[in-house]
C-alpha positions in Angstrom: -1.8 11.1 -27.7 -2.5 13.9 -25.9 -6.3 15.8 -26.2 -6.8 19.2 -25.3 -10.3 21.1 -24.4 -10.7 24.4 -25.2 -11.2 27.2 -21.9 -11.6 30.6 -23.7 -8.4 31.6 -25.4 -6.5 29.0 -23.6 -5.9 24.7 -24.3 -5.8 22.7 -21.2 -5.2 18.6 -21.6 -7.6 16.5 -20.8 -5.6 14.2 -18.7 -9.0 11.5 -18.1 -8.8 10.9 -22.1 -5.2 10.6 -22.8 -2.7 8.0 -22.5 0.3 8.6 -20.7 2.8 11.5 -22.5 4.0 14.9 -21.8 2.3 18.3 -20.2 3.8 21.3 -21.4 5.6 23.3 -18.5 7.4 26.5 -18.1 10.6 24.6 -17.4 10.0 22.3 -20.0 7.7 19.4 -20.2 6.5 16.6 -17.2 5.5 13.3 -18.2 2.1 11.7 -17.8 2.1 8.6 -16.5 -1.1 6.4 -16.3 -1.8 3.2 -14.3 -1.3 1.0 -17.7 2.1 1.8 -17.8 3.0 1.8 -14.1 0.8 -2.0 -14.3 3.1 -2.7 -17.4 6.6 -1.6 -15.3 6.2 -2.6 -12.0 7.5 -6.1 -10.9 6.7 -7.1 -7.2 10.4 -8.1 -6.9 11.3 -4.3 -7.8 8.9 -3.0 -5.8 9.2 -4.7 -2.5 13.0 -4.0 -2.9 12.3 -0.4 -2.9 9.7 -0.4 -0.3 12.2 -2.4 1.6 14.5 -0.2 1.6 12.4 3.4 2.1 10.9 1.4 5.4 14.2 1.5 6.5 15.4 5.4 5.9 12.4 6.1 7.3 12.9 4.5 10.9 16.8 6.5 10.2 14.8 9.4 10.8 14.7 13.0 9.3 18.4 13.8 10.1 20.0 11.4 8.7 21.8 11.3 5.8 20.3 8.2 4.3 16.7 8.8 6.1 13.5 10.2 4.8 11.7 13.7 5.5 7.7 13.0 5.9 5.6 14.6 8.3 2.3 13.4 9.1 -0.1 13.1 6.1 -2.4 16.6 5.7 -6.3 15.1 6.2 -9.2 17.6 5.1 -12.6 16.1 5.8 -15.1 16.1 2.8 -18.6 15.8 3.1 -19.8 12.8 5.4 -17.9 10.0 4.0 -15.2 11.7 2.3 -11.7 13.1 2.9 -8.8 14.3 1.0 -4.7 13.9 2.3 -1.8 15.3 1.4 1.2 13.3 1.4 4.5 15.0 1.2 7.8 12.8 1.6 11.5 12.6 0.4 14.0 9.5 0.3 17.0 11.1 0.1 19.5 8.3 -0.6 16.7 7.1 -3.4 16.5 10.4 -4.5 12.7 10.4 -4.6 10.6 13.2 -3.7 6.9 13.2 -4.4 3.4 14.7 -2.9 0.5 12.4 -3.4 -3.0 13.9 -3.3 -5.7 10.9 -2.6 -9.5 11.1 -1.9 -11.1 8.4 0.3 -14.9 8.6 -0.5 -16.5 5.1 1.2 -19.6 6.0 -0.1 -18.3 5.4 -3.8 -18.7 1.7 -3.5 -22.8 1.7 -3.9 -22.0 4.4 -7.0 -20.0 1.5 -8.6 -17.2 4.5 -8.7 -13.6 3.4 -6.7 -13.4 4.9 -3.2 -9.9 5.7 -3.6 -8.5 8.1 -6.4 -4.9 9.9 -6.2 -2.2 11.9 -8.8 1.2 11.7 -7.5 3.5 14.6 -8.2 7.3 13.2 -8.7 9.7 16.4 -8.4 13.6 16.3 -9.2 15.4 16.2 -5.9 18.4 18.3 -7.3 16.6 21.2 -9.2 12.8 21.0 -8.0 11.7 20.7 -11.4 8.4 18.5 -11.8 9.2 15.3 -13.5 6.1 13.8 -14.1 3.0 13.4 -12.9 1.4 9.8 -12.3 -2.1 7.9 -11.8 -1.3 7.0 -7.8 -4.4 4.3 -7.5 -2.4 1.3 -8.6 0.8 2.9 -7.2 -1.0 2.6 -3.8 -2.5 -0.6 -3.9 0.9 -2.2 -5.0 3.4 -0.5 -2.6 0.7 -1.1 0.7 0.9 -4.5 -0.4 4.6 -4.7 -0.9 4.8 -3.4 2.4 3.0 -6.2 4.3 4.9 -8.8 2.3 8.7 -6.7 3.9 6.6 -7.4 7.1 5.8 -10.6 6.8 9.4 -12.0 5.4 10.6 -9.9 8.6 8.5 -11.3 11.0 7.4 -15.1 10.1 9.5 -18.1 10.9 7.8 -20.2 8.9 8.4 -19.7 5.0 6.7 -22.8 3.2 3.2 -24.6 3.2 1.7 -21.3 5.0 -2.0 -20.9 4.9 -3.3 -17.2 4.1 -6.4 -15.5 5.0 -7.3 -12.7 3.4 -10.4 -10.7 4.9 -11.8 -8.4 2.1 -11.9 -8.6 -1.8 -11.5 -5.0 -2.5 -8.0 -4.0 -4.2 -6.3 -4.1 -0.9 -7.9 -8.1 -1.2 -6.6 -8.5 -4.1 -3.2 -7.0 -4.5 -2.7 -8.7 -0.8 -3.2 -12.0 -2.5 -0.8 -11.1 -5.3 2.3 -10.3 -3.5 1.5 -13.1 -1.0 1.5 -15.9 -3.5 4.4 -14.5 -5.3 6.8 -14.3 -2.2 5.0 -17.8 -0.9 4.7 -20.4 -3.6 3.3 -22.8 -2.0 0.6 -21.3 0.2 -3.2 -21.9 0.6 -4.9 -19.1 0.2 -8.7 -18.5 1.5 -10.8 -15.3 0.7 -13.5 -14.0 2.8 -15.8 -11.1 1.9 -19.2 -9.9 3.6 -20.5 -10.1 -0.1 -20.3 -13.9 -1.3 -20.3 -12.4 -4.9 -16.9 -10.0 -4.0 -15.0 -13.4 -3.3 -16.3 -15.3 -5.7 -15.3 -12.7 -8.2 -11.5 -12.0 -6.9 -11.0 -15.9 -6.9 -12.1 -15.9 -10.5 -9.9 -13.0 -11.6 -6.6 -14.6 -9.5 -7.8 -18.0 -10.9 -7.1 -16.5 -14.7 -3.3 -15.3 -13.2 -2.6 -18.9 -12.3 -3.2 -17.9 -8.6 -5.5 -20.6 -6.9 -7.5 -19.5 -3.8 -10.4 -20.9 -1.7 -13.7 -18.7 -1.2 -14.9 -19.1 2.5 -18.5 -18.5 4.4 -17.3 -16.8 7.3 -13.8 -15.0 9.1 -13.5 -17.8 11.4 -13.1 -20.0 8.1 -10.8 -17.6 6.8 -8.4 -17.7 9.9 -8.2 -21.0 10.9 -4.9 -22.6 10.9 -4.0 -19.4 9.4 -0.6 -18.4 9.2 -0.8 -14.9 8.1 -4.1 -12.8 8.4 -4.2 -10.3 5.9 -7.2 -7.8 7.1 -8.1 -5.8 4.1 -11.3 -4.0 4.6 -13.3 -0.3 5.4 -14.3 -1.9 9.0 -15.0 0.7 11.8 -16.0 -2.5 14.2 -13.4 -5.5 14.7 -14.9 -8.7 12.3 -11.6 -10.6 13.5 -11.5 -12.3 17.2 -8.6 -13.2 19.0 -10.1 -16.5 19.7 -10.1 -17.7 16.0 -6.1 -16.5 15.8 -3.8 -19.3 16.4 -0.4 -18.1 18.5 2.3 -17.3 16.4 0.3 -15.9 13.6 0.9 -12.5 11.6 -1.5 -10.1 10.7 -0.5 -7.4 8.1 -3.4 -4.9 9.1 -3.8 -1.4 6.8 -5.8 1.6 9.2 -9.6 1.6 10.3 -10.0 -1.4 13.4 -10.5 -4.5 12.4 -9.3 -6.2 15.0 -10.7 -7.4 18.3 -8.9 -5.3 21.0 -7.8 -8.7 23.2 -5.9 -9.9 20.1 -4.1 -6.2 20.0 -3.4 -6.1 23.5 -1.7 -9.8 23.2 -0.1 -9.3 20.2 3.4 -8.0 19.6 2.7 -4.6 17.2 4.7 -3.4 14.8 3.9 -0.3 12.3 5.7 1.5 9.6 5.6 4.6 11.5 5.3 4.9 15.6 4.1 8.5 15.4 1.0 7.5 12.7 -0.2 4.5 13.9 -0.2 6.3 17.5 -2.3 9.3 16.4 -4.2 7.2 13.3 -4.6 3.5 14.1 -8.4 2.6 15.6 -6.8 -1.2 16.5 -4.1 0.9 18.5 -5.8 3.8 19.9 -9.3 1.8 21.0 -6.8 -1.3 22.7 -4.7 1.1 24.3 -1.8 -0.8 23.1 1.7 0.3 22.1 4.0 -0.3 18.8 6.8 -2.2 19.8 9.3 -1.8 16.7 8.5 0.2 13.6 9.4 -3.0 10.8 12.3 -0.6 9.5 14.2 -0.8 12.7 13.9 -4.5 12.2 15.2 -3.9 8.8 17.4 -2.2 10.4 18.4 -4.6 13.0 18.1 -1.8 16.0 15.3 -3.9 17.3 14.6 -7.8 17.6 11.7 -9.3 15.3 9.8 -11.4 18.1 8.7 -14.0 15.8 7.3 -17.1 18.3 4.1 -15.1 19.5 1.3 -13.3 17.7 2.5 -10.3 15.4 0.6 -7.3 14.1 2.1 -5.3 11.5 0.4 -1.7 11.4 0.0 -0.7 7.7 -0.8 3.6 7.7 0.8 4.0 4.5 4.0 6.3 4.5 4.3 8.8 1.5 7.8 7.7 0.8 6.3 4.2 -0.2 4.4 6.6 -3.2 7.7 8.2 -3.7 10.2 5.4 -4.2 7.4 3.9 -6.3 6.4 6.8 -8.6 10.5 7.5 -8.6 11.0 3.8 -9.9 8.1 3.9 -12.3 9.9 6.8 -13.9 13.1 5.5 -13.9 11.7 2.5 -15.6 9.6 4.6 -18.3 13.0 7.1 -18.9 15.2 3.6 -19.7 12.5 2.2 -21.9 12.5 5.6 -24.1 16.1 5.8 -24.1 16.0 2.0 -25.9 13.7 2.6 -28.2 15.0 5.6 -28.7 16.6 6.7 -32.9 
């Protein structure tokens, strides 16, 4: 149901009190799309197939007839703790072309408000016409997570009885345990957080999914033994030492540095885009290190995946992951009208 406020003389929907439907538009209408449905929809096997697949038109490059056109994100500082980014891209053998718009606000945290929010605009790749407008929160948590899992199944050797640490219980936390207990049955999975009460709660809410994790005291508990490090936090200082990494370990890693600068100058790095983590990576800037493959050229076969020493796999988020995403999401919704459709 849609619900409409009255401006004057004109009706504008309230898009925070209505479920997902259709915006009236001079070329006709553009679906709403809320976070239920795209929860609802999206299946990690569907999604890391896409993501998959956009990694690698995106290391095609620009020119390509099967690549992606993205340039680096817009970023408008906002306040003291706050910015906003633009993030324009197109998959042209997916057909998906979308701008997300997402505020970072830290701050929001103490407020009990989320420190990320984002609309996604999903246009028609033939005629330009908006298609639909979507929630991009869950969007983004899913598709940075399905991202590190195409890392990971790149990058480790070992593929059963892995132990996972995962450093933070925000969303990042907790969508990172998701897809890494869905693509690794079998794994042991620990949770640290600098609030005991964060862990505790994201074990309690995987515990009622069937997922079975282990809160810890401390990152060095976290990491021990561990196979794969997922480092999922706001850190502006490194919490994770290279001496608590055993070699041969991976470490998904999204932006912000959170990683001791030895273990980035030891480690081989990889990143979903050369240019961003170059210009927007603290764990790459501060070590002074340099990306060795973007993981879509590993897709891609045009480099080597180095997989007996320690990897890093640089996560900065590509707008083609939230338009091969929002593109499936709306496929997805379009084939489940059409069924139920008279």
């Amino acid at each position: 149901m849609t619900t409409y406020r009255e401006t004057g003389r004109r009706r504008i929907a309230d898009l925070s009190t209505m479920s997902s439907g259709e915006l009236p538009h001079s070329s006709g209408s553009i679906k709403w799309i809320r976070d239920d449905d795209v929860r609802r929809l999206l299946t990690w096997d569907d999604l890391i197939k896409e993501v998959r697949q956009s990694l690698a038109a995106f290391s095609r490059g620009p020119d390509h007839p099967e690549g992606v056109v993205q340039p680096l994100r817009s970023r408008i500082p906002v306040a003291d703790d706050g910015v906003m980014l633009v993030m324009p891209g197109l998959a042209k053998e997916q057909r998906a072309l979308a701008t997300k718009i997402v505020t970072v606000f830290g701050g929001n945290a103490s407020k009990g408000l989320s420190t990320h929010h984002a609309l996604i605009l999903l246009m028609d790749t033939c005629t330009g016409v908006p298609l639909a407008i979507l929630d991009g929160e869950l969007i983004t948590e899913m598709r940075t997570a399905a991202a590190s899992a195409v890392a990971t199944l790149e990058l480790i050797e070992k593929k059963s009885n892995l132990i996972i640490g995962i450093l933070g219980a925000g969303t990042q936390g907790r969508s990172h345990a998701r897809v890494m207990s869905h693509i690794f049955k079998d794994c042991k999975i620990r949770i640290w957080s600098r609030k005991r009460e964060s862990s505790q709660a994201l074990a309690a809410t995987l515990a009622s999914e069937g997922i079975v994790t282990e809160v810890v005291m401390s990152v060095e508990e976290a990491v021990r033994d561990a196979d794969i490090i997922n480092t999922c936090t706001m850190a502006s200082q490194p919490i994770l030492k290279a001496e608590w990494v055993k070699p041969g370990v991976g470490a998904p890693s999204p932006d912000k540095q959170e990683l001791e600068e030895e273990l980035v100058r030891r480690a081989t790095i990889y990143a979903d885009s050369k240019v961003a983590a170059n210009k927007e990576s603290g764990d790459v800037i501060n070590a002074g290190a340099s990306v060795y493959a973007e993981i879509g050229e590993v897709i891609l076969q045009t480099q080597i995946a180095k997989k007996n020493g320690t990897t890093i796999f640089k996560s900065l988020g590509l707008a083609v992951e939230d338009a091969v995403s929002a593109h499936l999401v709306y496929n997805l919704l379009m084939q489940e009208n059409k069924k139920w459709s008279p």
